[in-house]
C-alpha positions, 0 to 999 in steps of 0.5 A: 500500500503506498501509504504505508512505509517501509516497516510496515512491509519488512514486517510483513516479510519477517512474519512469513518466514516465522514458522514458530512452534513450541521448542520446549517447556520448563520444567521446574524452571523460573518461566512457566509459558514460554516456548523458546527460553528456559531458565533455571536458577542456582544460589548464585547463577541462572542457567538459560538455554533460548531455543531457535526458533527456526530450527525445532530441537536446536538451540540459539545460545546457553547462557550462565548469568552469574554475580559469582564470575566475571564475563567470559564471551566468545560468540562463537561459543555456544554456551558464554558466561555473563557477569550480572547485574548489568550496569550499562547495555544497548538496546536495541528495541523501544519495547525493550527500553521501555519495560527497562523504565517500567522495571526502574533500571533505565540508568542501566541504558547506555545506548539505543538504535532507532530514538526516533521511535522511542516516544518514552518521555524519560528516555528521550529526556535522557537521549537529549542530555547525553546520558543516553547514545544514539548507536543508529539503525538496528540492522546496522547500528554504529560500531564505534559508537558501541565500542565508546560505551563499553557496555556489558551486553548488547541486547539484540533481536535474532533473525533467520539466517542473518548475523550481527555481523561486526558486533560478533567480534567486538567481545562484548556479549550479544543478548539474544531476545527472541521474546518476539517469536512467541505464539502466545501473548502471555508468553512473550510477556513473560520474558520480562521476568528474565529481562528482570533478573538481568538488572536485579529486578527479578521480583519487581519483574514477577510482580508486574507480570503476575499483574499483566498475566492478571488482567489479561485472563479477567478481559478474556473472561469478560470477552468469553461471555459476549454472545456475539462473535464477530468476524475479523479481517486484517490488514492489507496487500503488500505489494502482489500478496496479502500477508495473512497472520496465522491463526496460530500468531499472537494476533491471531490468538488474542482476536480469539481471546476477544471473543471474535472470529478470525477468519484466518483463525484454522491457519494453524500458522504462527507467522504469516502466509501470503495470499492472493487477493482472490483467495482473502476476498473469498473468505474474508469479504463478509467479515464483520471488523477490519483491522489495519495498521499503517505508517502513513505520515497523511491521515488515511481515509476511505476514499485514500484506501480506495484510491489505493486498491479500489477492490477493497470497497468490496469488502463488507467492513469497508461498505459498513464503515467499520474499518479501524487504524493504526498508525504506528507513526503516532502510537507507541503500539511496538513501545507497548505491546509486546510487554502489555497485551492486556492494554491491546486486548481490552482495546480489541473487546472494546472494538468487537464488543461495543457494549463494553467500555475500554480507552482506545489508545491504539486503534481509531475508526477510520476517518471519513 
């Protein structure tokens, strides 16, 4: 769509090749629901394997994070030590800056990439007296920028078959959050227990998750007795495909969890397929709610979404005018999210359910 910018589209690319699937389950370990980390813990010391997610059996990095030894890395070792708490990290996410503040550890942010998508008003305070380094674009951030902060970790997003490529040979350790390739909600929430105990807030990343996890299964109780269940569509064509996310993906399942119909919903996929135009409009023309984000610096209208593709007027929600928007140019729906599906749950509720009453921070009706 030409409205919308480029992450729009490297997201849709990056969904289709996530296959997910559940690697392994703790078993007697510190986290409870997710697929891809498990970490156990010693007097002194956590042990935490993270799966790949790619690679169903296989292992992306061992850690032993330790207060009793002191850092000994090597990328190309599978299994490193790292000495904690750290002191000083770059961050290579905003979701991961900001749950930083949310767990009171944000002195401990030395560098981020990206600052002009970090909307936090306590981190851009500090990015603008210099208390924080602007270390550039994630997929390149600036080396000699990372080097002059002398962090203790470097916390990065795993991607199939793509390297860090120098940040491999800097010696400083290389965190690898795949928090991201999570199927449930709640699971990628809960990785902010292990985030926590990285920095010394262990229980203060207990207690806001044991609230997150709280919250969330009260709103999916709620939706759970609405007699209606509306039919949900998503999205829009990328170029020639529709990236469909499967029912199976985090969308997916907290469409469910709000008590409506995805379309897609028997797509056990947890990434995204893309599809044919005919082949979304055969099942989704009838639905009853769409759903779309874009990055779109104009305000985007019905008349724009026509002008765009003007088979989209075909489509029910569209003639109905229950189409809603996200700008993620104008909301903090990646800064949040990822760590707080109870806020874009309730927010679904609202939408599907209108006799519920829930603030609408990400989603708006789409303009006139």
């Amino acid at each position: 769509m030409k409205h919308q910018g480029i992450i729009l589209l490297f997201c849709a690319a990056l969904l289709s090749s996530c296959h997910g699937g559940s690697q392994f389950r703790s078993e007697g370990g510190i986290m409870e629901l997710t697929s891809h980390i498990m970490v156990e813990q010693t007097p002194h010391s956590y042990f935490v394997r993270i799966a790949n997610p790619w690679k169903k059996g296989t292992l992306l990095h061992t850690y032993t994070f330790t207060d009793s030894l002191d850092t000994d890395y090597n990328f190309s070792r599978d299994i490193n030590t790292v000495h904690i708490p750290l002191k000083r990290v770059v961050v290579m996410t905003n979701s991961m800056a900001h749950l930083m503040v949310e767990l009171g550890v944000q002195d401990c942010i030395a560098g981020v990439c990206e600052p002009e998508y970090i909307s936090d008003t306590l981190i851009r305070a500090r990015l603008a007296n210099g208390a924080i380094a602007d270390c550039g674009n994630s997929m390149y951030p600036t080396v000699e920028k990372i080097m002059e902060l002398h962090p203790d970790a470097i916390m990065v997003s795993p991607f199939e078959q793509t390297g860090y490529g120098q940040l491999e040979k800097l010696g400083i350790p290389l965190l690898e959050c795949a928090d991201y390739m999570e199927t449930s909600p709640l699971a990628r929430a809960e990785w902010m227990r292990f985030y926590g105990r990285l920095f010394g807030a262990g229980s203060k990343a207990d207690s806001l998750f044991n609230k997150v996890k709280a919250d969330y299964e009260s709103l999916r109780e709620t939706a759970s007795k609405s007699a209606s269940r509306p039919k949900v569509m998503l999205d829009t064509r990328s170029g020639s495909a529709w990236y469909v996310a499967g029912g199976g993906s985090t969308i997916g399942r907290m469409i469910a969890d709000a008590g409506a119909e995805y379309l897609f919903g028997d797509n056990e996929n947890s990434g995204s397929v893309p599809l044919s135009f005919e082949t979304v409009f055969d099942r989704a023309q009838d639905a009853d709610v769409w759903l779309l984000k874009n990055s779109s610096e104009t305000m985007l209208t019905y008349s724009l979404l026509e002008s765009d593709f003007k088979s989209y007027a075909s489509f029910k929600p569209f003639k109905e005018h229950n189409i809603w928007v996200c700008n993620v140019n104008e909301v903090p729906y990646f800064e949040l999210t990822s760590f707080h599906p109870e806020m874009l749950l309730g927010e679904f509720i609202q939408i599907f359910h209108p006799e519920t009453s829930y603030p609408h921070l990400f989603y708006q009706p789409l303009a006139e």
